[in-house]
VOGU-3710 file (C-alpha; in Angstrom, 3 decimals, decimal comma):
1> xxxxxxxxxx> 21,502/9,574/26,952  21,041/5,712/26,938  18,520/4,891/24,012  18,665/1,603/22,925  16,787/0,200/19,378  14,093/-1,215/21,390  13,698/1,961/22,941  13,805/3,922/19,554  11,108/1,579/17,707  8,675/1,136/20,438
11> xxxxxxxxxx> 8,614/4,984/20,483  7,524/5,278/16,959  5,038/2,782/17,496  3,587/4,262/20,049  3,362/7,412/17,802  1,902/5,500/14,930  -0,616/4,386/17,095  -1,472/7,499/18,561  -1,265/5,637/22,034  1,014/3,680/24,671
21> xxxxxxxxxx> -0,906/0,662/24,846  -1,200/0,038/20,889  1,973/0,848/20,526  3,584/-1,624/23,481  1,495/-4,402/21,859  2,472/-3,743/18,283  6,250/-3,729/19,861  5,569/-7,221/21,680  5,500/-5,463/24,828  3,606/-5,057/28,155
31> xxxxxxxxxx> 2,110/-2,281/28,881  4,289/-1,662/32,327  7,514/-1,987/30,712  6,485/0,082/27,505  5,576/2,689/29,845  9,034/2,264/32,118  10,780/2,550/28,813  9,670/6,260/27,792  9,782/7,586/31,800  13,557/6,468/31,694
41> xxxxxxxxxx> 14,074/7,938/28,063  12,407/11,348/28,834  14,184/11,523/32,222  17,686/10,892/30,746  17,543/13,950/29,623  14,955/16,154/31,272  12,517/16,622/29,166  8,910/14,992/27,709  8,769/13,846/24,261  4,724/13,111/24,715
51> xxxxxxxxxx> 1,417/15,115/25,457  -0,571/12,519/27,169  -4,172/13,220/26,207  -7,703/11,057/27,061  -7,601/10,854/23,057  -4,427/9,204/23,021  -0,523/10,804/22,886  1,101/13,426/20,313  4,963/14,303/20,154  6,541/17,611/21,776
61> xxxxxxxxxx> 8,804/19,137/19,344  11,054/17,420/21,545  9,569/14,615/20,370  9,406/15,257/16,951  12,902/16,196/16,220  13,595/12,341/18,360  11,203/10,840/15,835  13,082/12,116/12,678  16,492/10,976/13,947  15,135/7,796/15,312
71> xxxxxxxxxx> 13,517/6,604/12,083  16,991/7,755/10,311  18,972/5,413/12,617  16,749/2,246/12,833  17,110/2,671/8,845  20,656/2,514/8,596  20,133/-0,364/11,321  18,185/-2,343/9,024  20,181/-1,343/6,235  23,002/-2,746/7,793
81> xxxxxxxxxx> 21,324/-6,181/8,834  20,151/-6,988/5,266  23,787/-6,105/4,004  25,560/-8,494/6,128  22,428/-10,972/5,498  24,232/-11,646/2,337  27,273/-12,803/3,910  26,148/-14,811/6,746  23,936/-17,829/5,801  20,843/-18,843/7,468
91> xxxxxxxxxx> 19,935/-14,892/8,252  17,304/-13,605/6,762  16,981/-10,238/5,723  13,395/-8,759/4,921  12,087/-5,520/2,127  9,206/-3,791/3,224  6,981/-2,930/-0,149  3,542/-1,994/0,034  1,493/-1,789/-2,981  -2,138/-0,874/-4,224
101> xxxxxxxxxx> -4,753/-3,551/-5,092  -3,997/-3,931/-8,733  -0,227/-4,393/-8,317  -0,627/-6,918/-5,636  -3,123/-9,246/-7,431  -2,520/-8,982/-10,665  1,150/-8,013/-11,451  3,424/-9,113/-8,627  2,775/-12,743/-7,415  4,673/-14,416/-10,173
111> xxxxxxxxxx> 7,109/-11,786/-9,806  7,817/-11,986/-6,059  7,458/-15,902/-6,009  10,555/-15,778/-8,784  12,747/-13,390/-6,544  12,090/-15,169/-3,814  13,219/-18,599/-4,997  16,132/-16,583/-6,319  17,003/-15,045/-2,950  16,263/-17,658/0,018
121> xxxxxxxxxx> 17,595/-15,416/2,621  14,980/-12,579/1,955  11,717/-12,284/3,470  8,923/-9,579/1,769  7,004/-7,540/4,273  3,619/-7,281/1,025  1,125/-4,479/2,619  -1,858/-3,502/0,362  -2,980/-0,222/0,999  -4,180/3,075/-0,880
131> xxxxxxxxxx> -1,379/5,113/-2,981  -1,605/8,186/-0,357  -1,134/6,393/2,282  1,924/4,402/0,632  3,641/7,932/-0,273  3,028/9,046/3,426  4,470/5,363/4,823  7,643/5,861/2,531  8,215/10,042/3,160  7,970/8,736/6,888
141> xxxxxxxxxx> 10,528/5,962/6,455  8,197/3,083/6,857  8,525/1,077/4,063  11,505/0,450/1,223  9,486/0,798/-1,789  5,557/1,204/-2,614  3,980/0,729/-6,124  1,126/3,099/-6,579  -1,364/5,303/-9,116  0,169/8,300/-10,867
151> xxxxxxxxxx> -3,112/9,786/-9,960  -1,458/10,795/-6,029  1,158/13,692/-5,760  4,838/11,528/-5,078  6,251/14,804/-3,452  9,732/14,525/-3,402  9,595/10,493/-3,990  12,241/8,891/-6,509  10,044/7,041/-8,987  10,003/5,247/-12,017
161> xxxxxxxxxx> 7,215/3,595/-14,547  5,731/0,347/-13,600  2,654/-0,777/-15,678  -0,177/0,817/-17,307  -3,311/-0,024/-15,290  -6,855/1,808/-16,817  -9,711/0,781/-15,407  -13,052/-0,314/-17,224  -16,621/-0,397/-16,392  -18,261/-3,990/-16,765
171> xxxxxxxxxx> -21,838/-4,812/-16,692  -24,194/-8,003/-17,395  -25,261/-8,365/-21,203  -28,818/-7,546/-20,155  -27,811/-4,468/-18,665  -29,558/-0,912/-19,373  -26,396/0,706/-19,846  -24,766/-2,376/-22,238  -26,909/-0,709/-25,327  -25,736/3,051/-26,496
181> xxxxxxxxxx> -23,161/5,436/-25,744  -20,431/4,951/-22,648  -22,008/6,203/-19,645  -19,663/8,575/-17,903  -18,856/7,352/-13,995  -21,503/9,606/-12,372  -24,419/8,416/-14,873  -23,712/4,876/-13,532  -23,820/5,874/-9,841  -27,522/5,749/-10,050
191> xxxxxxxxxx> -27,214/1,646/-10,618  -26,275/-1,176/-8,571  -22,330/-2,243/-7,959  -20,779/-4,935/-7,033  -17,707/-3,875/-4,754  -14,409/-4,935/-3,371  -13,958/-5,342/-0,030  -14,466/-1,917/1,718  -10,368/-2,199/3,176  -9,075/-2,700/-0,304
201> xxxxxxxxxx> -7,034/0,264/-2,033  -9,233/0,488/-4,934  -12,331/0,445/-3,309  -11,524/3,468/-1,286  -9,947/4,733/-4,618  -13,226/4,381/-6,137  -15,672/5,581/-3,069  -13,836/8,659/-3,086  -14,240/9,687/-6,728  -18,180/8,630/-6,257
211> xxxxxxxxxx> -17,757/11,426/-3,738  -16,428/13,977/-5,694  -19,597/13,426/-8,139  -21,531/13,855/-5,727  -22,971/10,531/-4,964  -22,211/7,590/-2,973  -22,012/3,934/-4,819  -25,083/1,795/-4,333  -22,485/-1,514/-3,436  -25,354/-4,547/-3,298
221> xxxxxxxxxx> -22,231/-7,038/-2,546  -18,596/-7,052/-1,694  -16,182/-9,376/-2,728  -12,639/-10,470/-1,770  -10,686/-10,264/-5,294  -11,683/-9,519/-9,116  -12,525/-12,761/-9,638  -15,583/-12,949/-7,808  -16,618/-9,443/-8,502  -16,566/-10,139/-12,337
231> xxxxxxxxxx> -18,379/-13,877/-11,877  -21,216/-11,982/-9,854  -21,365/-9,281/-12,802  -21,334/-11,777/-15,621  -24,579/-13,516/-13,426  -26,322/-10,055/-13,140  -25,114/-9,173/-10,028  -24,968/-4,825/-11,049  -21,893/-3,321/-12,502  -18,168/-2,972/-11,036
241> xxxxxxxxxx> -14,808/-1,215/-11,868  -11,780/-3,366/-11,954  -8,542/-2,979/-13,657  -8,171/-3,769/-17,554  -5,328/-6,480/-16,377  -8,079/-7,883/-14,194  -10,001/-8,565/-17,862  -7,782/-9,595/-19,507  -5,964/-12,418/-17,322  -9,145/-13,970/-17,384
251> xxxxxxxxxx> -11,512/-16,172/-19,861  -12,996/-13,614/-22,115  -16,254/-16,067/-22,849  -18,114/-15,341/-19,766  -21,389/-13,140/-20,510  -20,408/-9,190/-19,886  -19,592/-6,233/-21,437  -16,703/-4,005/-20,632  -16,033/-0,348/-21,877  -13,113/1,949/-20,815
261> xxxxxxxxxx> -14,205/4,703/-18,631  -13,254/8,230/-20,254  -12,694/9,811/-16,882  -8,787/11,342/-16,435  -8,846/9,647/-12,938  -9,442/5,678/-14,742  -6,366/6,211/-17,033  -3,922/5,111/-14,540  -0,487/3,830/-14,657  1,407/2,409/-11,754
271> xxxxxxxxxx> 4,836/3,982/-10,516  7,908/2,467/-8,319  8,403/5,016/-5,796  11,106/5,175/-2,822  12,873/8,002/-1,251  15,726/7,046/-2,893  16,647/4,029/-5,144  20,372/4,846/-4,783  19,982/5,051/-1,270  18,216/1,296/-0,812
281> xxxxxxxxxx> 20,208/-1,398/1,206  21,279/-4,047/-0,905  17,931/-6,901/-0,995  15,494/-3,556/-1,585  17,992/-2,582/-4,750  17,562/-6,078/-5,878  13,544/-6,361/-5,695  13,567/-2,790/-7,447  15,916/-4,736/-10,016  13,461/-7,388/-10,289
291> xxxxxxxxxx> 10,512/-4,936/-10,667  11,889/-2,974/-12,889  12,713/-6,267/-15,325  9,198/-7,559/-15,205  7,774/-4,053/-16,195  10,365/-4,256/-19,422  9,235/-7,777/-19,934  5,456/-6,603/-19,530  5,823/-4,105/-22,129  7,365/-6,360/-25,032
//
């Protein structure tokens, strides 16, 4: 058996993917030699580790049990590159930490800019993307360490409190539902919103709790960060959800209202999460360090 790393991480490309050609470009690649690469693994020792389908490619158990070891070893192989990073100048190591919307706009760009000017041999691999899909990157050995909502089952994740993060409902002044009692979530459904881009975490977050209700959002406009969703609110734009953070970091004389949604699901608070902190190479033990000190400093 002659497997080299090349070998190992083009083959869980090509499974993250779901085909060859994806995952030979995502590996920097052609398509010939990606191809020549898993004929010469599979025939080194007699056996397929893909079903090749018209829909694409899905492991063998073969393949399966290859994928499991494979992700183990190009772990301790990037372990061991970010280790010696710290002893051999110029090489840059790189931490792979995805997060949800909230914790990448509004609680971690001071933070990472700081640890980076602190650490000038470390790269950060920054992903946004929903908590579920953050737990399933780290279970799968994707990523060093993901922030997400407590409001997603961690499994068998190592975590640890990051930040409160509640969400609020803000609307115009002139708004119907700015006079009276809180509207619950579903009694605003049946009004204009002004949305996040449909890719962002909380978006997603937030269509899929319009679906449990019952109802999809009526989203008039989408915007690119908080900052334009609440600017298009406070001009009458229709209502949003953003985080309390989101409120609060910004001027508090522009014309809207904002009222905490009661809902279980809008109480949120934000966890660290890895498969194990113990277990991170050295640059991903100092980021958690680094998290884990603004979240003290954030609670003073």
């Amino acid at each position: 058996m002659h497997f080299d790393l090349t070998d190992l991480r083009l083959y869980l490309n090509i499974l993250d993917t779901g085909n060859i050609t994806a995952g030979a470009a995502r590996s920097h690649l052609s398509l010939a030699a990606a191809s020549a690469r898993i004929r010469a693994m599979e025939a080194s020792l007699g056996i397929d580790f893909l079903e090749r389908g018209r829909r694409g490619v899905t492991p063998t158990p073969a393949g399966k049990a290859l994928a499991q070891h494979a992700r183990l070893l190009l772990q301790h192989a990037d372990r061991m590159q970010q280790d010696l990073a710290e002893y051999a100048k110029g090489v840059k190591g790189q931490v792979r930490l995805l997060c949800n919307t909230t914790a990448i706009t509004e609680y971690l760009p001071e933070v990472l800019a700081d640890f980076l000017c602190r650490h000038p041999n470390l790269d950060i691999d920054l992903q946004e993307l929903p908590s579920l899909r953050i737990v399933h990157a780290l279970h799968q050995g994707a990523a060093d360490l993901g922030i997400v909502s407590d409001a997603v089952d961690t499994h068998a994740l190592e975590t640890l409190p990051f930040r409160d993060d509640p969400l609020v409902l803000i609307m115009p002044l002139g708004h119907p539902l700015a006079v009276g009692a809180t509207p619950s979530f579903s009694e605003t459904l049946h009004h204009d919103y002004v949305g996040l881009s449909a890719n962002s975490a909380l978006a997603v977050y937030l269509e899929e709790q319009a679906l449990h209700a019952g109802v999809r959002m009526q989203i008039r406009i989408r915007a690119e960060g908080f900052d334009g969703v609440i600017r298009m609110v406070a001009r009458g734009a229709g209502l949003a959800i953003v985080p309390l953070a989101a409120i609060e970091r910004r001027a508090v004389d522009q014309p809207f209202k904002h009222v905490a949604l009661q809902e279980a699901w809008a109480q949120r608070k934000l966890l660290l999460c890895a498969r194990s902190f113990a277990g991170l190479p050295g640059y991903a033990r100092a980021l958690l360090d680094a998290l884990c000190a603004a979240n003290r400093a954030g609670s003073l």
